[in-house]
C-alpha positions as CSV (number, residue, x, y, z in Angstrom):
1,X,7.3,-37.5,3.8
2,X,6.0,-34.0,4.0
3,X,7.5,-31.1,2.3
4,X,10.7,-29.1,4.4
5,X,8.9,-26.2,4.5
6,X,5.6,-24.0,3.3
7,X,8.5,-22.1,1.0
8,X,9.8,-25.4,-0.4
9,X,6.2,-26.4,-1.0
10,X,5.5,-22.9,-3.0
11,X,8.6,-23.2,-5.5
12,X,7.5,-26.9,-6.2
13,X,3.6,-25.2,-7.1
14,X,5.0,-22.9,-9.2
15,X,7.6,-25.5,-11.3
16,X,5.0,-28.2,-11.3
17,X,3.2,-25.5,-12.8
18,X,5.9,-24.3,-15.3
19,X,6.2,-28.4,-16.4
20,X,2.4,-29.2,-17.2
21,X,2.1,-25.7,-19.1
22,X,5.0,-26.6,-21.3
23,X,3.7,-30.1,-21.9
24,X,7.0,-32.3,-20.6
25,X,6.6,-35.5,-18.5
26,X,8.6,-35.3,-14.7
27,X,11.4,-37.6,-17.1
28,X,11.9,-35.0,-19.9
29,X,13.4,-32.1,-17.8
30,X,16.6,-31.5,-19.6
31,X,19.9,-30.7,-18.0
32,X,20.8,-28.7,-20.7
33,X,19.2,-26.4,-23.6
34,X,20.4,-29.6,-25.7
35,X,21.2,-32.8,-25.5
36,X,19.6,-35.6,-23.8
37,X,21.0,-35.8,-20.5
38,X,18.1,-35.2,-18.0
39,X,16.9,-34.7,-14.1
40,X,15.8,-38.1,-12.8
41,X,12.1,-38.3,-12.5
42,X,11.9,-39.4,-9.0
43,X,14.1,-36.2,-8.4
44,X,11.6,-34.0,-10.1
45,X,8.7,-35.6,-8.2
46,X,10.6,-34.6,-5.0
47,X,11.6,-31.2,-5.5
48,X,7.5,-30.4,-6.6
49,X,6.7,-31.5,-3.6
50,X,8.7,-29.8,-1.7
51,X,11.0,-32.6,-0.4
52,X,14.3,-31.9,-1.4
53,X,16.6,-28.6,-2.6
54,X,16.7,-28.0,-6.2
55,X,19.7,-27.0,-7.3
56,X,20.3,-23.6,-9.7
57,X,20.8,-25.6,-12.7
58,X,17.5,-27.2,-12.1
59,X,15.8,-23.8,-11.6
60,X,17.1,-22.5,-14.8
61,X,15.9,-25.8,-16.8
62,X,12.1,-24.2,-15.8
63,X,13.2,-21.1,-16.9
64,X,13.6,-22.7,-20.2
65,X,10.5,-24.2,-20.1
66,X,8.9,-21.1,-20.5
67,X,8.6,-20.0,-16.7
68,X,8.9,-16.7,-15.4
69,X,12.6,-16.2,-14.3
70,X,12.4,-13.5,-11.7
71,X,9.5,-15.6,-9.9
72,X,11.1,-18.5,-9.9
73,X,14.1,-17.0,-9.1
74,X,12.5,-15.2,-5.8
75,X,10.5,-18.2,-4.8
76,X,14.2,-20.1,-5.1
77,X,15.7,-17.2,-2.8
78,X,13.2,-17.9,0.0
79,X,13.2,-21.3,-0.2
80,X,17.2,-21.1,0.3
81,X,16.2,-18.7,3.7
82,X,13.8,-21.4,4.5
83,X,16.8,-23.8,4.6
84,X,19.3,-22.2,6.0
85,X,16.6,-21.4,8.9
86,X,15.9,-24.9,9.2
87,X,19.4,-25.7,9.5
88,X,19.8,-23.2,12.3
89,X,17.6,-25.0,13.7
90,X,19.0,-28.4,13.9
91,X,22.2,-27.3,14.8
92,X,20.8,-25.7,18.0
93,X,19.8,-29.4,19.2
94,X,16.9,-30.9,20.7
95,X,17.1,-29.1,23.6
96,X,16.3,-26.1,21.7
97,X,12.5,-27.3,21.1
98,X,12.8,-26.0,17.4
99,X,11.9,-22.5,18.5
100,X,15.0,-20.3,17.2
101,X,13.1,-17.0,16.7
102,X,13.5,-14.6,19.7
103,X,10.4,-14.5,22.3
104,X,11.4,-11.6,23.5
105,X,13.6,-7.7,22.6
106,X,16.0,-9.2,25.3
107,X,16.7,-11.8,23.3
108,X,17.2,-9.8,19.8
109,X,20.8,-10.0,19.8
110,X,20.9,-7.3,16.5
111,X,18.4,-6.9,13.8
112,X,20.2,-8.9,11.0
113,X,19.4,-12.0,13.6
114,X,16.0,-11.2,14.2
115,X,15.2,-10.9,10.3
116,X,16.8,-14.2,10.0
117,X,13.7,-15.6,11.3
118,X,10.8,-14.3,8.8
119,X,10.5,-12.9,4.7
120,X,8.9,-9.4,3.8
121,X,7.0,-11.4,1.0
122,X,5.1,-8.0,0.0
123,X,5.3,-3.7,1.0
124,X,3.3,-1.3,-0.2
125,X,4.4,2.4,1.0
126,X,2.1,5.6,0.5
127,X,4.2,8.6,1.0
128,X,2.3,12.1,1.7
129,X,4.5,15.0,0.9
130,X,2.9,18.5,2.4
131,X,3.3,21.8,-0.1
132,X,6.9,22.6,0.9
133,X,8.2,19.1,-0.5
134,X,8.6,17.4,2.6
135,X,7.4,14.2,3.0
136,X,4.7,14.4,5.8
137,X,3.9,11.2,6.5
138,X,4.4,7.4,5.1
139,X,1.8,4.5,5.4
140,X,3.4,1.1,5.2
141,X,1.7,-2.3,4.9
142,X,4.1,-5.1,4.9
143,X,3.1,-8.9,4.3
144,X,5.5,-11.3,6.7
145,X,5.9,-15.1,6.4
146,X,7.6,-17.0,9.3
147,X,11.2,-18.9,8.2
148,X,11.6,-19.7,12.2
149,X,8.4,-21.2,14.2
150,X,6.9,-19.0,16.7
151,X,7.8,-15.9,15.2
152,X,6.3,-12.7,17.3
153,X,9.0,-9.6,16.8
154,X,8.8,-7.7,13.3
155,X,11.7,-4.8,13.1
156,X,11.9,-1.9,10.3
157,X,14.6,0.4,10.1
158,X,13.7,4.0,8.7
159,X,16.3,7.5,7.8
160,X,14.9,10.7,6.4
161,X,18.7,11.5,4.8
162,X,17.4,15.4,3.9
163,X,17.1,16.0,7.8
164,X,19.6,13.8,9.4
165,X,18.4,15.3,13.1
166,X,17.5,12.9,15.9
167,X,13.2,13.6,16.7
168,X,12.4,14.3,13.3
169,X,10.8,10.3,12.7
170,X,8.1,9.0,14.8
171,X,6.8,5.4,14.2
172,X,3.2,4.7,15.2
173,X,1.8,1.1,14.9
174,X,-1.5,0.6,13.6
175,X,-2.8,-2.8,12.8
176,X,-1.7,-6.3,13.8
177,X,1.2,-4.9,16.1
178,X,2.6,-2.8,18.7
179,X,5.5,-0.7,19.3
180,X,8.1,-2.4,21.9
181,X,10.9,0.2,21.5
182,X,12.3,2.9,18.7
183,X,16.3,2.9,18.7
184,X,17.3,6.3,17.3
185,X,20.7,7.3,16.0
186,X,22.6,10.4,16.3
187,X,21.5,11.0,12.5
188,X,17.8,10.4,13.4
189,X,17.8,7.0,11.7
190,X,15.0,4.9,13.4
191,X,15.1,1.1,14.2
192,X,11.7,-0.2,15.2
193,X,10.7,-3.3,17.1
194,X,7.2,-4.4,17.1
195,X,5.2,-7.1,18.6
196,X,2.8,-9.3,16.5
197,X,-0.5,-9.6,17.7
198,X,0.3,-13.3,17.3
199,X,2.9,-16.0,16.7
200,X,3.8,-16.5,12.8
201,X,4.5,-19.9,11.6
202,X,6.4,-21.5,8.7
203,X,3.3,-23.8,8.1
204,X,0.9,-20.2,7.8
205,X,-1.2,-20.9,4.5
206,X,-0.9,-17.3,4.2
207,X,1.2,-14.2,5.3
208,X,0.3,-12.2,8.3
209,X,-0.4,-8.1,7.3
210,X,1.1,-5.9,9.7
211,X,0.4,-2.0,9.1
212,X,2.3,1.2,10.9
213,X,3.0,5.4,9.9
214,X,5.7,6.7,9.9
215,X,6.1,10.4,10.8
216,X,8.2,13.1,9.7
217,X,8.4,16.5,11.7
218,X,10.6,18.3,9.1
219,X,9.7,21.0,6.3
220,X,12.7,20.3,4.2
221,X,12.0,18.8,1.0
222,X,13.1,15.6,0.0
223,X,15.6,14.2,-1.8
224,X,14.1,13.8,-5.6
225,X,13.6,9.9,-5.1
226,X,12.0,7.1,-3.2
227,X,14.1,3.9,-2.9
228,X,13.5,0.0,-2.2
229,X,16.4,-2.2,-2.3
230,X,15.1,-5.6,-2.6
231,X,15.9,-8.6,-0.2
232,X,15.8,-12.0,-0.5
233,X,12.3,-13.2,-0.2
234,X,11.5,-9.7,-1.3
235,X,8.4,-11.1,-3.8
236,X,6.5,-6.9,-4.7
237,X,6.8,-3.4,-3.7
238,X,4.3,-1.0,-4.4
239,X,4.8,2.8,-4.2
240,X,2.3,6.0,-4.3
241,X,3.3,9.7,-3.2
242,X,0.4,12.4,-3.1
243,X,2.0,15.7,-3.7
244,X,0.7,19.1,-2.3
245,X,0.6,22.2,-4.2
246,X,3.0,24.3,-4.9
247,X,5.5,21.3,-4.4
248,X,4.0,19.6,-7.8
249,X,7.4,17.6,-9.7
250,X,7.7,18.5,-12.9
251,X,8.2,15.3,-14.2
252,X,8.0,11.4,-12.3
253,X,9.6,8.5,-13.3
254,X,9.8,4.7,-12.2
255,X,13.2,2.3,-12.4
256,X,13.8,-1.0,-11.5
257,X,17.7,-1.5,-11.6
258,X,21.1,-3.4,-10.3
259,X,23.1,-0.4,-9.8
260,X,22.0,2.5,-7.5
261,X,23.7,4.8,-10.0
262,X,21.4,4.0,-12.6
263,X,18.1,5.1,-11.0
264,X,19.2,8.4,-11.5
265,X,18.8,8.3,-15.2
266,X,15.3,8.1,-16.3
267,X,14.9,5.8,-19.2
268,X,12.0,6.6,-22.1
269,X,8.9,4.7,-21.6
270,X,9.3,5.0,-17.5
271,X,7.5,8.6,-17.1
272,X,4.4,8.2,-14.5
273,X,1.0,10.5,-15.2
274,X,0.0,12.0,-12.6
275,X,-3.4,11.2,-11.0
276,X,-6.0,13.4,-10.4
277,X,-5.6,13.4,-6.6
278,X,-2.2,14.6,-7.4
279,X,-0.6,10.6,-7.0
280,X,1.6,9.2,-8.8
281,X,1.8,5.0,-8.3
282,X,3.4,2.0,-9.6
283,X,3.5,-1.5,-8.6
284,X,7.1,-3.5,-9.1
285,X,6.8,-7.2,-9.2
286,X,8.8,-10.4,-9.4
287,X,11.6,-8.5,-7.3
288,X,15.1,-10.1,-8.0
289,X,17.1,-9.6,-4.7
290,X,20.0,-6.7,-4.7
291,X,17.9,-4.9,-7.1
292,X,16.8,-1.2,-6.6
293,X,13.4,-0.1,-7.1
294,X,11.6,3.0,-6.9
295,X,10.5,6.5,-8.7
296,X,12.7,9.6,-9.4
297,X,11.5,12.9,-10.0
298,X,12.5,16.5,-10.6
299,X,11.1,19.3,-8.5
């Protein structure tokens, strides 16, 4: 029996992992932080290899061995998108051939579908802001694992909210894919579909790096603050702005919160030095989905 999928497979690492490090047998995984009641070792064995669904409870028992809760609790997130893909998949029949992910932008009934069908397991986003305060231009690297086989259309959604004007974002592919179509809205919000330069699977051994610019023809400054809300399967972000003189923030913080609201207050120990290329950078990990992420700054 192999494991469900190459996300299933991942969490089991990581808890097989967890268990060995902490010195406790597949038969002494406790149900609860005391007591005697716990997990059947055959159950254990099948969930490390990827076999079966853990359940929460199970999940948090490895947290209390010592594991690290917002990595187990992402690699938990896309092993649940992982199943409910696979399920999707089932349902659609035999006649469906297992291929669920669309082969074509005709086929892309709305963008929440299509992302059904692969995880942004890793971004990274280098904005360049020109000497008025405006962002100029954004670099964006984003690291995709297939949920759905045969996975070939990647879509990202972009707003500049300080310009709301239609023409002010262009999108401009650069490795790994090219632009299909931009769907612009009467704000100038961009949605993007691009085609992989090939298929992604769910049985990849590693994720496919895709890499585009993103363009803004506007010289009014930004809004004070860069924003990531995390997904699920959302596993890092990484963030560095290059400021241009005279348009140099007085002050740059990071925050990693649950509420929007809260990024707005920067907290002691967050400030950011700046670099001498004028960059400020920071990389968030172990993302917990819902979560906002990002740096704050004042001009």
């Amino acid at each position: 029996m192999k494991a469900i999928s190459a996300a299933h497979l991942r969490l089991g690492d990581e808890l097989r992992r967890v268990r060995k490090t902490s010195g406790v047998s597949t038969r002494h995984v406790q149900k609860q932080p005391s007591g005697d009641d716990c997990f059947s070792s055959g159950h254990i064995s099948l969930v490390e290899n990827g076999r079966t669904v853990p359940s929460p409870e199970l999940i948090d028992a490895y947290v209390r061995l010592a594991g690290d809760g917002a990595r187990l609790r992402t690699l938990y997130a896309q092993m649940l998108a992982a199943s409910a893909s696979a399920g999707r998949r089932r349902r659609a029949g035999p006649e469906a051939g297992g291929i669920s992910a669309p082969q074509s932008l005709e086929e892309v009934t709305s963008r929440a579908e299509l992302q059904r069908h692969y995880l942004v397991e890793r971004n990274t986003a280098e904005y360049q802001f020109g000497p008025e305060g405006a962002i100029a231009s954004v670099d964006h690297t984003a690291f995709l694992r297939a949920t759905s086989p045969s996975v070939r259309i990647y879509c990202a959604g972009h707003s500049y909210p300080a310009d709301s004007r239609p023409g002010v974002l262009t999108v401009v592919p650069e490795d790994a894919v090219s632009l299909i179509t931009t769907r612009e809205s009467i704000t100038g919000a961009v949605q993007s579909y691009f085609e992989l330069d090939h298929p992604l699977e769910p049985t990849d051994a590693e994720p496919s790096v895709i890499r585009y610019r993103l363009r803004v023809n506007s010289k009014v400054r930004s809004a004070p603050h860069l924003r990531f809300h995390a997904e699920l399967g959302n596993q890092s972000v990484t963030l560095r702005t290059r400021f241009t003189a005279p348009a140099i923030p007085a002050t740059v913080w990071w925050f990693a919160v649950p509420n929007v609201v809260d990024a707005e207050y920067p907290q002691p120990g967050n400030e950011l030095e700046r670099g001498p290329d004028g960059t400020y950078f920071r990389a968030f990990d172990h993302l917990l989905p819902g979560w906002c992420y990002g740096l704050g700054w004042v001009w």
